[in-house]
C-alpha positions as CSV (number, residue, x, y, z in Angstrom):
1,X,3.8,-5.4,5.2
2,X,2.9,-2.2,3.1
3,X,2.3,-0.2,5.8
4,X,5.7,-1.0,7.8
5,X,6.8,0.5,4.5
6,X,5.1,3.4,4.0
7,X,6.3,4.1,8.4
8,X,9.3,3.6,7.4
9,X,9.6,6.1,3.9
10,X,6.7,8.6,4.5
11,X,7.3,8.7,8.8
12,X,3.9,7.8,9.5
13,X,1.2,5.4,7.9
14,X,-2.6,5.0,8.3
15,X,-4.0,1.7,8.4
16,X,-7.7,1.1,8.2
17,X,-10.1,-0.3,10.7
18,X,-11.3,-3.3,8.0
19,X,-7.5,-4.6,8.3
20,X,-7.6,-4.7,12.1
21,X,-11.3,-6.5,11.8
22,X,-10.3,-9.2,9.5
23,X,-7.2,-10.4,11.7
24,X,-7.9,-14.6,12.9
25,X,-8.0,-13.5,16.5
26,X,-10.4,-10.4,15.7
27,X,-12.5,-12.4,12.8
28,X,-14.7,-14.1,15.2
29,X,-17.3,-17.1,13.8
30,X,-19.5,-15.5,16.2
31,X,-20.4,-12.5,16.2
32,X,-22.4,-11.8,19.1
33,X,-18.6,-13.0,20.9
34,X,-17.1,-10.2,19.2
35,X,-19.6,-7.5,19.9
36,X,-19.2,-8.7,23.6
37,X,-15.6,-8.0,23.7
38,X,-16.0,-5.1,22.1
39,X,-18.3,-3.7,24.4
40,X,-16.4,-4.6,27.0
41,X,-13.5,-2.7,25.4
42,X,-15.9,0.4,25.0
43,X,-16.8,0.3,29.0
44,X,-13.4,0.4,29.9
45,X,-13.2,4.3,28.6
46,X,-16.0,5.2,31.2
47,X,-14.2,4.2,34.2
48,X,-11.3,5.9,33.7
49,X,-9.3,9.1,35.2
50,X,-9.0,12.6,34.4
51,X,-6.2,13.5,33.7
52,X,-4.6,15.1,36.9
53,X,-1.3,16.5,34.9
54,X,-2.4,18.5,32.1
55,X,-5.5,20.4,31.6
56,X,-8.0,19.4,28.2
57,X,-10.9,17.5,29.6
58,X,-8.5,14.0,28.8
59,X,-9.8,10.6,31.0
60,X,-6.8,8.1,31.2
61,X,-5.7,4.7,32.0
62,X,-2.2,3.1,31.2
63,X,-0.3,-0.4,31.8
64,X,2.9,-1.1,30.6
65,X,3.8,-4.5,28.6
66,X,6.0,-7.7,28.4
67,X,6.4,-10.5,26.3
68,X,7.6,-14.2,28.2
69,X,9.3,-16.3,26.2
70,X,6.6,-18.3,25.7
71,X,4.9,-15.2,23.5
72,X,2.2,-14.3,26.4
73,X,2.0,-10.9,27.2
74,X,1.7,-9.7,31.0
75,X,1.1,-6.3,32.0
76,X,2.2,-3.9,34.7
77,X,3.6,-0.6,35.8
78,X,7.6,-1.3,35.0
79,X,9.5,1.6,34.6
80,X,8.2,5.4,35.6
81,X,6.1,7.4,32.9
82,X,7.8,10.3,32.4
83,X,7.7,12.5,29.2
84,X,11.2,14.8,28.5
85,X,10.7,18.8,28.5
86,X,12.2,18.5,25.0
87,X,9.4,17.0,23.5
88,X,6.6,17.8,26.0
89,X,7.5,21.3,27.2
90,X,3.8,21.7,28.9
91,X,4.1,18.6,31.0
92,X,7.4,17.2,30.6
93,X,10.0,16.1,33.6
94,X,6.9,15.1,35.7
95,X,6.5,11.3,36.5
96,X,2.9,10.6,36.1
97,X,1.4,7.9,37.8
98,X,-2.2,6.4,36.6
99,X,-4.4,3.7,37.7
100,X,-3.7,0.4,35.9
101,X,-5.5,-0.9,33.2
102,X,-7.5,-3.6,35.0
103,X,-6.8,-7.3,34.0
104,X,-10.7,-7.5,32.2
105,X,-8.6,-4.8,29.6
106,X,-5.1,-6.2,29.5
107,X,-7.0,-9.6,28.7
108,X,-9.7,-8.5,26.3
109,X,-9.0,-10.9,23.3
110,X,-9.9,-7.6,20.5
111,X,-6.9,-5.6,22.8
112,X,-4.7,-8.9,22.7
113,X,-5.0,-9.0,19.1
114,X,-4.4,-5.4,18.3
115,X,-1.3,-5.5,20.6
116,X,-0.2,-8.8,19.0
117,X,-0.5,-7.3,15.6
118,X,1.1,-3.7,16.5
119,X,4.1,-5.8,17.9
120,X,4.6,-7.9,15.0
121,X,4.9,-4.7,12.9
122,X,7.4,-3.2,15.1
123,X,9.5,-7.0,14.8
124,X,8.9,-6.2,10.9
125,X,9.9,-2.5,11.1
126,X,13.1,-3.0,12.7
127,X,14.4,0.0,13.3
128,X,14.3,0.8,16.9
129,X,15.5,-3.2,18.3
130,X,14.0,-6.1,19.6
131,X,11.1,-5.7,21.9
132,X,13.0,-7.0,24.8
133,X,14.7,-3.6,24.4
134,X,11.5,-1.6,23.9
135,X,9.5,-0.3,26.4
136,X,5.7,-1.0,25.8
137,X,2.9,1.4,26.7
138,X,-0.8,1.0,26.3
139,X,-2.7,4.5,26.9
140,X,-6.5,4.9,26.9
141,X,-7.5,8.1,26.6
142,X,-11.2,9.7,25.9
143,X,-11.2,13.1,24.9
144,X,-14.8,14.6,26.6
145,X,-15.7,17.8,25.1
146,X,-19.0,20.3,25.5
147,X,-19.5,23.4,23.4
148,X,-17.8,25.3,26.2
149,X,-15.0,22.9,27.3
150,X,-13.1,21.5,24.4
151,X,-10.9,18.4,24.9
152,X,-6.8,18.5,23.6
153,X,-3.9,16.7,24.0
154,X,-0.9,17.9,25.5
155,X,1.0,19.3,23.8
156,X,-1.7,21.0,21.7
157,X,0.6,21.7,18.6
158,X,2.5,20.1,16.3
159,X,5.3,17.7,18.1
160,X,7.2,15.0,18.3
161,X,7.3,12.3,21.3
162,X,9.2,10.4,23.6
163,X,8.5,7.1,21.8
164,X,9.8,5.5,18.4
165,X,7.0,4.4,17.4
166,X,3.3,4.9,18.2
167,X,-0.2,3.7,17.4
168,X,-3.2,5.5,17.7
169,X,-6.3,3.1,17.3
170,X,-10.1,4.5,17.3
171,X,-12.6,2.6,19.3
172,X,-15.2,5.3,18.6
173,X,-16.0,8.7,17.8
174,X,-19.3,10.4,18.8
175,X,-21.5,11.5,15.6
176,X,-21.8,15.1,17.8
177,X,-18.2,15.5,17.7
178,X,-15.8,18.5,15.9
179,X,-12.4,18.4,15.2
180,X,-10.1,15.0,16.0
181,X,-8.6,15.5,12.9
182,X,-4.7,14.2,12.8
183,X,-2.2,16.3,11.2
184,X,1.2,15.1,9.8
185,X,4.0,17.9,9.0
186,X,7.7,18.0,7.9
187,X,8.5,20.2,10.1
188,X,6.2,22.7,12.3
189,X,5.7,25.3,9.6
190,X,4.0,23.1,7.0
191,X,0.7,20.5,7.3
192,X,1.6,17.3,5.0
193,X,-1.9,15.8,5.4
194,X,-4.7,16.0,7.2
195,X,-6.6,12.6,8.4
196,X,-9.5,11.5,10.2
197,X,-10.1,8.4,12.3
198,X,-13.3,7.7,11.3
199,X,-14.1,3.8,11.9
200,X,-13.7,1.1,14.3
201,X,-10.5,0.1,14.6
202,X,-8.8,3.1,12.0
203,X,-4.8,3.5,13.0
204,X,-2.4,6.1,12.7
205,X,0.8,4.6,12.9
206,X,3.9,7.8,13.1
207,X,7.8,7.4,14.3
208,X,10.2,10.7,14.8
209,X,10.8,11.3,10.9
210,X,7.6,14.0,11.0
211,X,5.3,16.0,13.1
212,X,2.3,15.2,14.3
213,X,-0.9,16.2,16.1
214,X,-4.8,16.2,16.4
215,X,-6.9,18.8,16.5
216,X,-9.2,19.9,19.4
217,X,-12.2,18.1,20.0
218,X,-15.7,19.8,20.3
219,X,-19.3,19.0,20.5
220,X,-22.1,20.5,17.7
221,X,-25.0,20.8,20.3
222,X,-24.9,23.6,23.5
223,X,-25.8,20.8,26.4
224,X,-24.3,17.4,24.7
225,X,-20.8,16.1,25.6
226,X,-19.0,14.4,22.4
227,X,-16.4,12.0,22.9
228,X,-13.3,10.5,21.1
229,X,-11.8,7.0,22.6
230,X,-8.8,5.6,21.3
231,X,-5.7,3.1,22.2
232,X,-2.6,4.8,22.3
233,X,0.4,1.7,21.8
234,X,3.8,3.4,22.2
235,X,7.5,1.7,21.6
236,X,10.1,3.2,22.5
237,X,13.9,2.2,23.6
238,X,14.7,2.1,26.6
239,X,18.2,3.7,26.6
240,X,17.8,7.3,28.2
241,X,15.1,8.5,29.7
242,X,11.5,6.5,30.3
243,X,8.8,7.9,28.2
């Protein structure tokens, strides 16, 4: 896999949307099925939470992930969510609970695949153990921005996280929309690259060899609300504190 080898040289890797489209379990015969699902996927972002924690105009849902020995993946709320002060000085220390991902989500077969697939790259990556040591997060998260309210993550600035290993998958970006733009740096003084999730599907996959962040999010027109929606999958071993 190409792109477990560019995570593991270059510290992060982007992998486009066509390779997550052509997977068997995304590469449906029918395509009405698959723009179902998909919409399904899509609805999912407008029932979700603002963010209570942090301030940026960020809606949220989160479920945490197993595997059974028979490879099915179940879903839950296993271990607290709780970011360290060292890399989330903002928000960090503070367990944050959010409303689980309901089971029409967790079960949606384009989410199944994409979690299937990011798992298998994290087996193939083998750096950070074997997923039975890992815990599993998957994060929605819509970024809602006006021309007067911007959306941001938290923290704003270049940083590192909790987890290993994490995914950032697009489901879609409003035409309307400024900024969203990812940024990967050495160290917090110098910008590597600059990337933009631009199509269904489009990953950004980064580990804790580089820094990384995205750029505010805003809308072109006064009185239009732009959005970014995106799957964040995070890995991260479980030894220390939960992320």
């Amino acid at each position: 896999m190409k792109h477990v080898n560019h995570l593991a040289a270059g510290g992060y890797a982007f992998i486009p949307g066509s390779y997550y489209q052509a997977l068997p379990d995304t590469h449906y015969e029918n395509k009405d099925i698959f723009l179902s699902d998909l919409e399904q996927l899509k609805l999912a972002y407008e029932s979700l939470t603002l963010d209570p924690y942090s301030p940026g105009n960020r809606w949220r849902g989160y479920a945490q992930c197993r595997r059974d020995a028979e490879g099915k993946l179940f879903f839950g709320h296993f271990t607290a969510y709780k970011q360290t002060k060292k890399y989330n000085p903002d928000t960090g220390g503070i367990i944050r609970q959010y409303p689980l991902l309901p089971e029409n989500i967790t079960a949606n077969r384009l989410m199944q695949a994409i979690l299937q697939d990011d798992i298998a790259f994290v087996e193939a990556y083998e750096r950070i153990g074997a997923l039975e040591e890992l815990t599993v997060g998957i994060h929605l998260f819509r970024y809602e921005a006006q021309c007067d309210a911007p959306a941001y993550s938290s923290p704003v600035w270049l940083h590192k996280d909790d987890e290993d290993v994490v995914f950032v998958h697009l489901i879609h970006a409003s035409a309307n929309m400024l900024g969203g733009d990812n940024l990967i740096a050495p160290n917090p003084k110098n910008i590597e690259r600059v990337l933009r999730l631009e199509n269904l599907f489009d990953t950004l996959v980064v580990n804790h060899d580089k820094y990384h962040a995205v750029t505010p999010v805003g809308c072109r027109e006064p009185g239009e609300t732009a959005v970014r929606d995106i799957i964040l999958v995070t890995f991260q071993r479980t030894e220390g504190e939960a992320a």
